[in-house]
N, C-alpha and C positions, 0 to 999 in steps of 0.2 A: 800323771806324767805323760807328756807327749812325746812318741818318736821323730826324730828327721832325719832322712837322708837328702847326706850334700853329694850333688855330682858335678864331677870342675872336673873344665879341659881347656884348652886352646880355644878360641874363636871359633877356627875352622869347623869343632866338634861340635857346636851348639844345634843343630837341627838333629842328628844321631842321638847326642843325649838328652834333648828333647823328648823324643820319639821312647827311646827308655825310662826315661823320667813316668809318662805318661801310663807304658805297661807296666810300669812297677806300682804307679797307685790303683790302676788297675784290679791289681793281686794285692791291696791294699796290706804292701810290705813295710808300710811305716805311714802315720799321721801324717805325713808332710814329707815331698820330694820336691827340691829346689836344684838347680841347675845353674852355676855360676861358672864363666868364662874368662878368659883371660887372655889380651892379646902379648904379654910379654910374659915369659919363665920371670922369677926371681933372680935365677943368675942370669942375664943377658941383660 
């Protein structure tokens, strides 16, 4: 069984969690770190 972590923010966040995304595989804290963004909330 594989690990993932999902990391979601805004747009604006995309290079920050990026950049975490990266030291988290790093420290090989799970199989798979993905980073997904989002330019509108759900409620708006």
């Amino acid at each position: 069984m594989a690990d993932t972590l999902l990391l979601v923010g805004r747009a604006h966040t995309r290079e920050v969690a990026q950049r975490h995304a990266a030291r988290l595989r790093d420290r090989d804290v799970a199989d798979e770190v993905v980073v997904e963004t989002y330019e509108r909330g759900p409620s708006e």
